[in-house]
PATIDO-209896 format. One record per residue (C-alpha): residue number from 1; residue in one letter; z, y, x. Coordinates in steps of 0.2 Angstrom, whole numbers. Example, Ala and Ser with C-alpha at 12.3 -4.5 7.8 and 13.67 -1.06 7.14 Angstrom:
BEGIN
+-----+------+-------+-------+-------+
! pos ! code !    zz !    yy !    xx !
+-----+------+-------+-------+-------+
!   1 !    A !    39 !   -22 !    62 !
!   2 !    S !    36 !    -5 !    68 !
+-----+------+-------+-------+-------+
//
This chain:
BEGIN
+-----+------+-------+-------+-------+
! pos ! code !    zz !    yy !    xx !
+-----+------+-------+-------+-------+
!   1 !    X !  1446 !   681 !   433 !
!   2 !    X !  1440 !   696 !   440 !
!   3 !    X !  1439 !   693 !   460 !
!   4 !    X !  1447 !   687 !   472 !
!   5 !    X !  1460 !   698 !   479 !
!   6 !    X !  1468 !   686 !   489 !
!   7 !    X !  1473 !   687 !   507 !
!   8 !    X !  1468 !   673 !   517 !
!   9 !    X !  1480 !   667 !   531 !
!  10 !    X !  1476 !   670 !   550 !
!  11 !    X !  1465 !   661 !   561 !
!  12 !    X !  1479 !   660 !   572 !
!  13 !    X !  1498 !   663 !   573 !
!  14 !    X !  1514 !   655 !   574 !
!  15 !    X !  1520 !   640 !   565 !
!  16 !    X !  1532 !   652 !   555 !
!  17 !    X !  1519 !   665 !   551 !
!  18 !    X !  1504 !   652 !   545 !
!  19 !    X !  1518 !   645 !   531 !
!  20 !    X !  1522 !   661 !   524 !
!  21 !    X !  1503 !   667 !   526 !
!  22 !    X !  1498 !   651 !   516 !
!  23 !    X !  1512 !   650 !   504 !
!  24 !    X !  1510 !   667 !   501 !
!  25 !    X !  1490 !   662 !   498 !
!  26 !    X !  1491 !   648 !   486 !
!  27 !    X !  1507 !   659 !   477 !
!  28 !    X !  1490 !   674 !   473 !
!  29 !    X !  1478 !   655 !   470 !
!  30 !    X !  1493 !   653 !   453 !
!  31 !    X !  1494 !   671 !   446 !
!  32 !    X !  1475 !   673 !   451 !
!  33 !    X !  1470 !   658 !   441 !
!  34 !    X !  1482 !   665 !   425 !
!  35 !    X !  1474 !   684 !   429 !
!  36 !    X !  1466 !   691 !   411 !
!  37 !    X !  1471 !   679 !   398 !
!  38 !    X !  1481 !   681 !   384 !
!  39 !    X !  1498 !   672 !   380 !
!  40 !    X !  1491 !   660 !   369 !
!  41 !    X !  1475 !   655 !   382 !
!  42 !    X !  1490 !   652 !   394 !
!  43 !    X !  1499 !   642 !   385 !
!  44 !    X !  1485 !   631 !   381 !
!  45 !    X !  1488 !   614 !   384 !
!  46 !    X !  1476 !   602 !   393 !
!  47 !    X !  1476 !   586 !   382 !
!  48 !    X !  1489 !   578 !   371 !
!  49 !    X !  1501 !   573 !   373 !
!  50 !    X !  1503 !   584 !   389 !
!  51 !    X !  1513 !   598 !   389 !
!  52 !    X !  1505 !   605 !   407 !
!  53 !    X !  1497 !   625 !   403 !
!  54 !    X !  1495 !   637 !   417 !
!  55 !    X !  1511 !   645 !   408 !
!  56 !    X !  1520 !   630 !   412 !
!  57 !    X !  1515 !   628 !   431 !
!  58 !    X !  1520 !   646 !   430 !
!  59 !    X !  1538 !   643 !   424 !
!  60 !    X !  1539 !   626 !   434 !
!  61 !    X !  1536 !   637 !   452 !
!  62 !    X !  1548 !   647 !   446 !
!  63 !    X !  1559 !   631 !   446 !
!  64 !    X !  1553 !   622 !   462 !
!  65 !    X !  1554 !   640 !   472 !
!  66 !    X !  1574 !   643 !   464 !
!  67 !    X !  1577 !   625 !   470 !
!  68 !    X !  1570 !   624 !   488 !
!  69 !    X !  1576 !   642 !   492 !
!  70 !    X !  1591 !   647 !   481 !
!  71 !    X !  1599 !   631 !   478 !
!  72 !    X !  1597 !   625 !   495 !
!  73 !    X !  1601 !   640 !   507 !
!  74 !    X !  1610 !   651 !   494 !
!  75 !    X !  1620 !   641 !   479 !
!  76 !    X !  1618 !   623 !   479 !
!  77 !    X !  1623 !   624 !   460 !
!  78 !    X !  1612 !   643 !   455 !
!  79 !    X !  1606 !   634 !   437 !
!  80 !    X !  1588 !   630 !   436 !
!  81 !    X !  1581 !   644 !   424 !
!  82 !    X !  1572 !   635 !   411 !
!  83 !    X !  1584 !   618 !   411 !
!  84 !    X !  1601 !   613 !   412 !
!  85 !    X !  1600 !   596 !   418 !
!  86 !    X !  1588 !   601 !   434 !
!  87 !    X !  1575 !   595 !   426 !
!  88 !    X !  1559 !   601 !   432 !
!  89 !    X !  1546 !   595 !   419 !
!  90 !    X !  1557 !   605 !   405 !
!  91 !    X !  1547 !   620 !   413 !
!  92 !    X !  1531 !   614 !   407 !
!  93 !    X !  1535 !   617 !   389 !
!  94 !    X !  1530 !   635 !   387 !
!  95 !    X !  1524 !   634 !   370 !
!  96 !    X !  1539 !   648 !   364 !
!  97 !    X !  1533 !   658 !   380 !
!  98 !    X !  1525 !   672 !   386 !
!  99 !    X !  1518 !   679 !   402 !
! 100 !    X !  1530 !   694 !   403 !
! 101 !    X !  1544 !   685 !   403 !
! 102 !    X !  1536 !   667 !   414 !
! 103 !    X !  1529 !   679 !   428 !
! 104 !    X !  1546 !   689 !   428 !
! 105 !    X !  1555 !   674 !   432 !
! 106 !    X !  1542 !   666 !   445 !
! 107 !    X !  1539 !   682 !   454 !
! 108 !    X !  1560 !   686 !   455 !
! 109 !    X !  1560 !   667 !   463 !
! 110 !    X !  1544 !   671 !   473 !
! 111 !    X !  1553 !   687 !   479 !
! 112 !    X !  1572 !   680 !   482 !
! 113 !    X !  1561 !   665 !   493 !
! 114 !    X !  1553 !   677 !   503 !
! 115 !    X !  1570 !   685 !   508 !
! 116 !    X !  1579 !   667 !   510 !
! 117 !    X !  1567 !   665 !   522 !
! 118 !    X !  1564 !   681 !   532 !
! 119 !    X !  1582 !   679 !   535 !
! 120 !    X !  1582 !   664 !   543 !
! 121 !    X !  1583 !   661 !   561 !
! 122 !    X !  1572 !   650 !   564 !
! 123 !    X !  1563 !   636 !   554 !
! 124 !    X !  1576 !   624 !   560 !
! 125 !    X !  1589 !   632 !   550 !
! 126 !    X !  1596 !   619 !   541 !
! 127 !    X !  1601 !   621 !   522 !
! 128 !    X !  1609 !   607 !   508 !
! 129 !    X !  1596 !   599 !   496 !
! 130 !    X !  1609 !   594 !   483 !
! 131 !    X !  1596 !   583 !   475 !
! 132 !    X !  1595 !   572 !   489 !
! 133 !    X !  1612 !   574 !   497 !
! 134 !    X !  1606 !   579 !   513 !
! 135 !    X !  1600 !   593 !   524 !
! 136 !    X !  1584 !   599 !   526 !
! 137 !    X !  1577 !   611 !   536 !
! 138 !    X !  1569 !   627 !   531 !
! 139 !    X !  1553 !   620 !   540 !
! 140 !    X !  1554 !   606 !   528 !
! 141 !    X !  1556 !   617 !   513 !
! 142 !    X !  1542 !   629 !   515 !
! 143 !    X !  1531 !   613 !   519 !
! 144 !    X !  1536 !   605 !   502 !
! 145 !    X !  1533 !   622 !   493 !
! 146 !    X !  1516 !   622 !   500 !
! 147 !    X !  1514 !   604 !   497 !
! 148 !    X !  1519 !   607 !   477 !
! 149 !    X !  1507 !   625 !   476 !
! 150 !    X !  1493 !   615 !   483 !
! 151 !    X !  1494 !   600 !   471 !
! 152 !    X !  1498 !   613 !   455 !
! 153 !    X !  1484 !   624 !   460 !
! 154 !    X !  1472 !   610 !   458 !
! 155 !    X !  1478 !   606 !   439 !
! 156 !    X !  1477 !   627 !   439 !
! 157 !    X !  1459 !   626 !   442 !
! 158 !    X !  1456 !   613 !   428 !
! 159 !    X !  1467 !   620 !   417 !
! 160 !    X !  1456 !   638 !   418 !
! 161 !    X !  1440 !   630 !   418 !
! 162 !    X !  1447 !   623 !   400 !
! 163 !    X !  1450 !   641 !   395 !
! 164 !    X !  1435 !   648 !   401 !
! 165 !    X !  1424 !   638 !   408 !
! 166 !    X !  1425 !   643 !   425 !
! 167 !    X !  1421 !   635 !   440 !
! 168 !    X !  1437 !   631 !   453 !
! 169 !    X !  1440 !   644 !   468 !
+-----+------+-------+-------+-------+
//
């Protein structure tokens, strides 16, 4: 990694601008910890019989955005990019990957999220979670999403320091 260019979210603000500030925080945390390595280093698996690379955590944000954005406020049936059954550890499989095509896909989610949700209202805006059968609020949703980029950037951390030895930012 070269630096950290990240931006850091505000000391203080409204509800709606610290969720986007730190979604948009631990988004930079995932592509930062994938910054400078090469297709096959990304696709380096952390210990059989494990399929989990930092392509995969890639390609499975991808998915977890497209569902909590797109399927939910948007198109309760929009397919899930990398699986045909909504099947979110399918993503983790980026052994026939690459990074041009798993960071297209991700940042077109990331970019099509940030839209869902500059549109909205408010954070109560309510959208269907067809998963679940119920609706969820966009509050909920960007909470989840930060929840799952929290939990995913710690296995991104371990995964990178297998690459290269670093040390966890």
């Amino acid at each position: 990694m070269t630096g950290d260019n990240r931006t850091g979210p505000p000391r203080f603000g409204s509800e709606r601008d610290m969720l986007r500030a730190f979604l948009d925080y631990h988004r930079a945390t995932l592509a930062m910890k994938c910054e400078g390595l090469a297709d096959e280093e990304l696709r380096r698996r952390s210990m059989p019989p494990s399929t989990l690379s930092l392509l995969g955590l890639v390609r499975h944000m991808a998915e977890v955005e497209r569902a909590w954005f797109r399927r939910v406020f948007e198109d309760n049936d929009a397919p899930m990019v990398w699986s045909d059954r909504t099947d979110f550890q399918a993503a983790y499989d980026a052994s026939a990957s690459n990074r041009d095509e798993a960071f297209a896909a991700w940042e077109a989610e990331v970019e099509n999220s940030r839209r869902v949700e500059r549109e909205a209202e408010s954070l109560d805006q309510a959208g269907y979670q067809p998963r679940w059968g119920e609706e969820v609020s966009l509050r909920m949703v960007m909470m989840h999403v930060l929840l799952e980029y929290g939990r995913h950037n710690g296995h991104a951390d371990l995964l990178r320091e297998g690459v290269d030895g670093t040390v966890g930012a």
